[in-house]
C-alpha positions as protocol buffer text, in pm:
chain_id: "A"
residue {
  index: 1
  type: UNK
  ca { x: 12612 y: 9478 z: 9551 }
}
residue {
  index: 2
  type: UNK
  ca { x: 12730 y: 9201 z: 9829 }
}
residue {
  index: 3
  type: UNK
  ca { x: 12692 y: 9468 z: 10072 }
}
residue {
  index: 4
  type: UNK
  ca { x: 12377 y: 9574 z: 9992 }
}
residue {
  index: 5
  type: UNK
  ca { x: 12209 y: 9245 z: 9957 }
}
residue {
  index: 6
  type: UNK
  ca { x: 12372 y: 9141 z: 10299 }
}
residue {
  index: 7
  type: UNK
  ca { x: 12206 y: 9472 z: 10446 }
}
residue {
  index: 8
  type: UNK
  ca { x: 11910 y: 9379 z: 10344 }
}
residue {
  index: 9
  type: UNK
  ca { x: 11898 y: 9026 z: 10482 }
}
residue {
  index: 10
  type: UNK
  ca { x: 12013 y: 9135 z: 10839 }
}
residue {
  index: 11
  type: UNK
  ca { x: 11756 y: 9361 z: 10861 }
}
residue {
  index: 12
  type: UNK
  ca { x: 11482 y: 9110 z: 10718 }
}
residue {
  index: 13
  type: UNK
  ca { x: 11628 y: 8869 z: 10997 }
}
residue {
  index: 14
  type: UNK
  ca { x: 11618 y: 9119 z: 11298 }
}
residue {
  index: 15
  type: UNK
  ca { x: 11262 y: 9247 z: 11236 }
}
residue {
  index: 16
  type: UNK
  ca { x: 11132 y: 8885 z: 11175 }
}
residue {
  index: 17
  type: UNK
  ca { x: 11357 y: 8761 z: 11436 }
}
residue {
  index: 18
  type: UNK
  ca { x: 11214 y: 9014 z: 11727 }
}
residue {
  index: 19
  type: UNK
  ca { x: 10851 y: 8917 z: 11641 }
}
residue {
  index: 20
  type: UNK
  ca { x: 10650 y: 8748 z: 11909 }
}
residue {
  index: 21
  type: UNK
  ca { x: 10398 y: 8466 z: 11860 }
}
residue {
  index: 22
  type: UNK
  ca { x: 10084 y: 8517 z: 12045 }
}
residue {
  index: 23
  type: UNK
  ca { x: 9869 y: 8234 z: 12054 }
}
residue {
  index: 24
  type: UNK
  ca { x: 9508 y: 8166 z: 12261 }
}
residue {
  index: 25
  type: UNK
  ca { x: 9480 y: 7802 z: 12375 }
}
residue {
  index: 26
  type: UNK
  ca { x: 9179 y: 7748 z: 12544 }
}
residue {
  index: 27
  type: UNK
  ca { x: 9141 y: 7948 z: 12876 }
}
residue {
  index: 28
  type: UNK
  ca { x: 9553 y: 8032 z: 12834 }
}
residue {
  index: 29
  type: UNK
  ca { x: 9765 y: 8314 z: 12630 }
}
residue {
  index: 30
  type: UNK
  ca { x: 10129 y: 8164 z: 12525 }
}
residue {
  index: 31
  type: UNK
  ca { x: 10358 y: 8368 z: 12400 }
}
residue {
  index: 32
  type: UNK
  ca { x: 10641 y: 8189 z: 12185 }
}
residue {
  index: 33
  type: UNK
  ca { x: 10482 y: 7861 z: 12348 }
}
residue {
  index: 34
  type: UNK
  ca { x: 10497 y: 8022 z: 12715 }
}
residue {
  index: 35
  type: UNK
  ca { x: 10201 y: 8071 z: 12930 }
}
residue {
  index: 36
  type: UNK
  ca { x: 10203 y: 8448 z: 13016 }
}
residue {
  index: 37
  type: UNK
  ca { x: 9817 y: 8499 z: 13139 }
}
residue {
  index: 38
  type: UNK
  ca { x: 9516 y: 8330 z: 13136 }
}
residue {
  index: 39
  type: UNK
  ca { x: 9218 y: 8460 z: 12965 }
}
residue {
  index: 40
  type: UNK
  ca { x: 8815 y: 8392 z: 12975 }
}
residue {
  index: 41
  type: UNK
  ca { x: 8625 y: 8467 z: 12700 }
}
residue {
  index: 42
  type: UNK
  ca { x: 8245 y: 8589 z: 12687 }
}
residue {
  index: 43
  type: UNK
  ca { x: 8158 y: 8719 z: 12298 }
}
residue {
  index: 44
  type: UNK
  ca { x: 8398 y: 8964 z: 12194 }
}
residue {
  index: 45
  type: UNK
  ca { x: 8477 y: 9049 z: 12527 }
}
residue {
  index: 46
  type: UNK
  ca { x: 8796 y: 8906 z: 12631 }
}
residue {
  index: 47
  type: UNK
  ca { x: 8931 y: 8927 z: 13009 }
}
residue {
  index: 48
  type: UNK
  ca { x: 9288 y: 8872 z: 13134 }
}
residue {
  index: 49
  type: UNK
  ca { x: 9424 y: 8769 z: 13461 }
}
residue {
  index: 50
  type: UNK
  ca { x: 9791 y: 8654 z: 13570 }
}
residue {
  index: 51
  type: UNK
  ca { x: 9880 y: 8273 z: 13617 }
}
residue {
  index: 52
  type: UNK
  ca { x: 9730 y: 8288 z: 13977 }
}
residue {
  index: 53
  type: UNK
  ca { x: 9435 y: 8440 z: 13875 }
}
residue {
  index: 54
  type: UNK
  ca { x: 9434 y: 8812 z: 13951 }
}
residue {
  index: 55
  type: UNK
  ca { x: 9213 y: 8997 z: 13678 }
}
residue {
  index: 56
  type: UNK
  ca { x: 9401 y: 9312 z: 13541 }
}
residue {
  index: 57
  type: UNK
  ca { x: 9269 y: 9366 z: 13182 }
}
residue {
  index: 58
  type: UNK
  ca { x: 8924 y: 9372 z: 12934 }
}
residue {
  index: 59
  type: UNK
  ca { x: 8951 y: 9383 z: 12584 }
}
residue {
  index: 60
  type: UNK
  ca { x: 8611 y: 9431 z: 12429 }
}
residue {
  index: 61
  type: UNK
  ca { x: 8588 y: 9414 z: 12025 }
}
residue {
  index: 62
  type: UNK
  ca { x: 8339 y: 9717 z: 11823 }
}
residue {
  index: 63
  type: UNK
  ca { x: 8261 y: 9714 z: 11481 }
}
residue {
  index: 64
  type: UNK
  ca { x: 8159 y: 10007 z: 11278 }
}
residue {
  index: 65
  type: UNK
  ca { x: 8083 y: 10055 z: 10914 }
}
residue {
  index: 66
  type: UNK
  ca { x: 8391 y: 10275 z: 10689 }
}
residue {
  index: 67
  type: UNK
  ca { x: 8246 y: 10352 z: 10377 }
}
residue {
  index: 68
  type: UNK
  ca { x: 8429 y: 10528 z: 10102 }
}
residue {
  index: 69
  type: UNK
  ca { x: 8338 y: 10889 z: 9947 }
}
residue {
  index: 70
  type: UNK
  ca { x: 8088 y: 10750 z: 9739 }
}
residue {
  index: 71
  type: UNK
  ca { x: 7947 y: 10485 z: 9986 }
}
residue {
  index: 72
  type: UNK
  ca { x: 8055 y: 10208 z: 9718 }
}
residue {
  index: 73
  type: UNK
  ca { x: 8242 y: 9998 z: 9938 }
}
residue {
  index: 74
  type: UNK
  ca { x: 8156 y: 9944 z: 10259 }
}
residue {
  index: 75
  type: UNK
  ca { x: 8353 y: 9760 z: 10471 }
}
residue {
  index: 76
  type: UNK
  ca { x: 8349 y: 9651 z: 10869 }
}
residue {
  index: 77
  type: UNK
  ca { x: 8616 y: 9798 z: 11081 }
}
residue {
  index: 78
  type: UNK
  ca { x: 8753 y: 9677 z: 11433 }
}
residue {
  index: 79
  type: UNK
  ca { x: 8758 y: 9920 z: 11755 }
}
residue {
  index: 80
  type: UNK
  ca { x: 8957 y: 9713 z: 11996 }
}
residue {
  index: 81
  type: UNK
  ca { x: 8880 y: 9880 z: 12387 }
}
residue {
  index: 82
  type: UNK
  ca { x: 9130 y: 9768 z: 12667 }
}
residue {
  index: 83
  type: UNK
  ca { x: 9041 y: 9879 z: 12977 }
}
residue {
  index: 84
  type: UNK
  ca { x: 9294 y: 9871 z: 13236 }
}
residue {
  index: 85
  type: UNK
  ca { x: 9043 y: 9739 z: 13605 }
}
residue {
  index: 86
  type: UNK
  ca { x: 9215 y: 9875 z: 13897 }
}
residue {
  index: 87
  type: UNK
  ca { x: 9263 y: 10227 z: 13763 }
}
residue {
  index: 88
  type: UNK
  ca { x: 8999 y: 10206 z: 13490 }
}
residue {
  index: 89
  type: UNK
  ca { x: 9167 y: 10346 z: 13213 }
}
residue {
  index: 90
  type: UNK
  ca { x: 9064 y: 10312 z: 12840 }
}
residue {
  index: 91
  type: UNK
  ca { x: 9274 y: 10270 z: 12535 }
}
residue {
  index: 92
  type: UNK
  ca { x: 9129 y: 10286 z: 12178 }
}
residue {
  index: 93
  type: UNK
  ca { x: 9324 y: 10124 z: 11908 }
}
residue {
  index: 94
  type: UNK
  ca { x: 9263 y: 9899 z: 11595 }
}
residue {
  index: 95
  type: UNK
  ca { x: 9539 y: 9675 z: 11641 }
}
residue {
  index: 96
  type: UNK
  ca { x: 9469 y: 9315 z: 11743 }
}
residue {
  index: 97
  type: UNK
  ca { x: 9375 y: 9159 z: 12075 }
}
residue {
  index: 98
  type: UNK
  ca { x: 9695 y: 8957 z: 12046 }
}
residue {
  index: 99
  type: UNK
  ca { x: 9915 y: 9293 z: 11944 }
}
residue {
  index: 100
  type: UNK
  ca { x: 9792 y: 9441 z: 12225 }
}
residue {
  index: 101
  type: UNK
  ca { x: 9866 y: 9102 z: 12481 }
}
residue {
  index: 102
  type: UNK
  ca { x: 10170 y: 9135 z: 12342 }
}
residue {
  index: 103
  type: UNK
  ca { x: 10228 y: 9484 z: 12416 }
}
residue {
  index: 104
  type: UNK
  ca { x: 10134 y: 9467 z: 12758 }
}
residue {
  index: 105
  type: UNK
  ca { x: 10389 y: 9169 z: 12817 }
}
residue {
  index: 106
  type: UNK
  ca { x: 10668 y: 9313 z: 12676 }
}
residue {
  index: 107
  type: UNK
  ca { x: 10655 y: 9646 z: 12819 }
}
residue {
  index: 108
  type: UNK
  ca { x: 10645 y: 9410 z: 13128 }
}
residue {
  index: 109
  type: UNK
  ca { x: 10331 y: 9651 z: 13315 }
}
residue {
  index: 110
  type: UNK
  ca { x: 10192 y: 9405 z: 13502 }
}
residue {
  index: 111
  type: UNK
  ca { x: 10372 y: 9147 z: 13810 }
}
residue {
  index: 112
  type: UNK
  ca { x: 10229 y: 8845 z: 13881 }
}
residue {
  index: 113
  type: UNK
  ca { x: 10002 y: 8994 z: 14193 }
}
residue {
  index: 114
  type: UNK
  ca { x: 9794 y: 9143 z: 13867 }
}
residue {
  index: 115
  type: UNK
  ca { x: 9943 y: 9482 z: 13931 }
}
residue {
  index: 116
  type: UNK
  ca { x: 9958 y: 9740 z: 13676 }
}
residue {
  index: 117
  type: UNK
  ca { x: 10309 y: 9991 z: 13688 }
}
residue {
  index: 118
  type: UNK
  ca { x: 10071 y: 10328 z: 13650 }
}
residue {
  index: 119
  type: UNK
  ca { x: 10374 y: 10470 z: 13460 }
}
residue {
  index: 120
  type: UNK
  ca { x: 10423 y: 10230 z: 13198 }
}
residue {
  index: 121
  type: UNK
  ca { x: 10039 y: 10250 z: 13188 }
}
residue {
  index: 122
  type: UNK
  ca { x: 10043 y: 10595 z: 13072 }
}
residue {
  index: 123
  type: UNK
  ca { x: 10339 y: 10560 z: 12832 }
}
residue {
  index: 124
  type: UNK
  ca { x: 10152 y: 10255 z: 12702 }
}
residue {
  index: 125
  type: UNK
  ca { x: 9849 y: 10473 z: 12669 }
}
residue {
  index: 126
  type: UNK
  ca { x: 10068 y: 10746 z: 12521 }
}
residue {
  index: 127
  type: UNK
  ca { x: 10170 y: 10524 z: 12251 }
}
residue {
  index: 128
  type: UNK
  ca { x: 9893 y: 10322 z: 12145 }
}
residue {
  index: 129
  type: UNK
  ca { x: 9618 y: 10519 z: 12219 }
}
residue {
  index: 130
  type: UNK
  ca { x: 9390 y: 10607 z: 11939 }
}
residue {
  index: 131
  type: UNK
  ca { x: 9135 y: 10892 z: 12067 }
}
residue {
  index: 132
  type: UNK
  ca { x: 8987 y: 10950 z: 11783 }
}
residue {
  index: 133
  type: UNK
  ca { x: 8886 y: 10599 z: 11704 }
}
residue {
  index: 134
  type: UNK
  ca { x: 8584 y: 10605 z: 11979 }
}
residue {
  index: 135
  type: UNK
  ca { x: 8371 y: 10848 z: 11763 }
}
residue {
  index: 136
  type: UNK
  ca { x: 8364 y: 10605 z: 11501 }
}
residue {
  index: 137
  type: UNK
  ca { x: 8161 y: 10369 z: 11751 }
}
């Protein structure tokens, strides 16, 4: 029973411990309290540049209407779009502005000229790319 509790505690510990705290601070991103990009905001339109100031990212938010079977409840869902500038591409996903800052830092895709690696573009795209979430907009 030792065992098993013990199992369960390291594995509580190395998910939690992993996790990354993304926080907005004005015109600045932190993550775990260190300034990773900077970012201007205009609505739900959010646009991120590297420390010198070279834009690389938008993240616009959507919101649509999910109603169930019997159009009871209704309730408002997120579309977050991140468009990538210099080779324009899209991604579709309902995860957070700050999941997806945080994605994009620790895959480590852009340097600090604002360059984005195009192949761990399309492997990020790969993976968090939700296609099906633009015809709900």
């Amino acid at each position: 029973m030792k065992n098993v509790l013990v199992l369960i505690l390291l594995a509580l510990f190395t998910t939690t411990g992993f996790a990354q705290k993304v926080k907005f601070k004005k015109d600045m991103v932190l993550i775990d309290d260190i300034e990773a990009y900077k970012m201007k905001e205009s609505g739900s339109t959010q646009v991120y540049s590297t420390l010198s100031g070279k834009e690389f990212m938008v993240i616009s938010a959507m919101s649509y209407r999910e109603e169930d079977d019997i159009a009871i409840n209704i309730t408002k869902q997120y579309v977050y779009i991140v468009r990538f500038l210099k080779s324009g591409k899209v991604v579709y996903t309902d995860a957070s502005q700050k999941k997806m800052v945080a994605n994009v830092y620790n895959d480590q895709m852009v340097d600090a000229d604002g360059n984005v690696d195009e192949k761990k573009l399309e492997e990020f795209i790969f993976k968090y790319n939700n296609a099906s979430l633009k015809n709900k907009l």
